[in-house]
C-alpha positions in Angstrom: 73.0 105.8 118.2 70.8 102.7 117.0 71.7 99.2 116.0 71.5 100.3 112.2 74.5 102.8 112.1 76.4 100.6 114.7 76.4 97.4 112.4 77.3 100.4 109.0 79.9 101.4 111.0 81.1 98.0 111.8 80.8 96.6 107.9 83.5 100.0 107.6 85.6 99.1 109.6 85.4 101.8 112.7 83.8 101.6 116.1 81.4 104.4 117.6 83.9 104.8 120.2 86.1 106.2 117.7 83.2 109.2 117.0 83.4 112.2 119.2 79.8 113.4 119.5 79.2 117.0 120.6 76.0 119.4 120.3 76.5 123.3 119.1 74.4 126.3 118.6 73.5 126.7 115.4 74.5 129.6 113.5 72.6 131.4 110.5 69.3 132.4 110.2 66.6 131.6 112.9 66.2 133.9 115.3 66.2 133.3 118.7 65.2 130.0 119.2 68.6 129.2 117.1 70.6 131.3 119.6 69.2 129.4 122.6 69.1 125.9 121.4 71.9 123.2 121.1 70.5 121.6 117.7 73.6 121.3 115.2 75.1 118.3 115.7 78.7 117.9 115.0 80.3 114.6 114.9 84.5 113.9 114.3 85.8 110.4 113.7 89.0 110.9 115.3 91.1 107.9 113.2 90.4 109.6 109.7 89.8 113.3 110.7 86.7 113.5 108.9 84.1 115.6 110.4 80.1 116.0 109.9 78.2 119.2 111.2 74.5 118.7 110.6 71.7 122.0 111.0 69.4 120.7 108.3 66.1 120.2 110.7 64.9 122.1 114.2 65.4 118.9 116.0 68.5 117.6 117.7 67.4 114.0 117.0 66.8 114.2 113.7 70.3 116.2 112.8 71.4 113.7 114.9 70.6 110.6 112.5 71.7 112.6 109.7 74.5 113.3 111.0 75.6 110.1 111.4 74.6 108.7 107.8 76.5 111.7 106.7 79.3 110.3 108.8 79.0 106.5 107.3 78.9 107.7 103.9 81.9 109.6 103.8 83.8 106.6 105.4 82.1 104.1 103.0 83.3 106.1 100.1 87.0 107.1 101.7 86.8 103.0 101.7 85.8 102.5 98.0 88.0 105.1 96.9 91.0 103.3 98.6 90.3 99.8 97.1 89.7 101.5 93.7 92.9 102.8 94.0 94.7 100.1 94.8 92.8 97.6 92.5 94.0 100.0 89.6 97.6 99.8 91.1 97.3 95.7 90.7 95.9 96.3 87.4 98.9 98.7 85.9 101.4 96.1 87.7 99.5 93.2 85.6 99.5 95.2 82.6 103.5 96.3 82.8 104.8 93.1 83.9 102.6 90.9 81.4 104.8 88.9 78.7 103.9 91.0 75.2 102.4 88.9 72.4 104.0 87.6 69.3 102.7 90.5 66.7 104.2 93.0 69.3 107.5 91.1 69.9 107.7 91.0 65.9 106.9 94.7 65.3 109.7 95.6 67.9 112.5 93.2 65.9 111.2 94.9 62.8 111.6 98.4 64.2 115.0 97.6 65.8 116.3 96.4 61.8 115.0 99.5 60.2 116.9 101.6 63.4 119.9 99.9 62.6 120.0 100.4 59.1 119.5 103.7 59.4 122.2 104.1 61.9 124.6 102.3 59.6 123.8 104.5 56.3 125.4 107.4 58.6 129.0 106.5 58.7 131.5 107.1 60.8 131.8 110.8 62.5 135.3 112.5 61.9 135.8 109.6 58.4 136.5 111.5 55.1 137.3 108.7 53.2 
């Protein structure tokens, strides 16, 4: 693996050592040579579970790089997911714990008084005066 996908890997979070590397046969169309060869790269980052099997080109070098973008943009965008996620958590906190405004506060009183008269129009249950 080059310097480029160690230091992506790195700004992640993970280590290389954490990706189990192993080469497969390919499967699907091809022939022989596909039968024969050990060109699919499949590559597991054993933290997260997430898992990258790359076929895309005859060579094992160049499945190999794909495979490993592949394998640094799924973790980038688990990563971004997660901070989304809790960024909107902080935000709904902020916007249930936030003191309400003066037209709102207002609007409530005036709701509870309307409530309360209706409530007092009823009269008294079991009264047949």
């Amino acid at each position: 693996m080059n310097e480029q996908f160690e230091a992506r890997l790195n700004a992640v979070g993970a280590r290389s050592a954490d990706v189990e590397e192993r080469f497969v046969r390919g499967s699907g169309p091809g022939g022989q040579k596909i039968n024969k060869t050990s060109s699919t790269v499949w590559l597991r980052h054993r933290p997260t579970g997430l898992e990258v099997r790359c076929q895309a080109e005859r060579s094992q070098a160049a499945n190999r790089e794909r495979a490993w973008q592949e394998l640094v943009a799924k973790l980038t965008a688990r990563i971004r997911g997660a901070r989304a996620a809790a960024q909107q958590a902080r935000e709904q906190e902020r916007r249930r714990t936030r003191q309400k405004s003066w037209s709102q506060k207002n609007r409530m009183i005036q709701t509870k008084h309307h409530r309360a008269k209706a409530k007092a129009r009823r009269g008294r249950v079991g009264d047949d005066s």
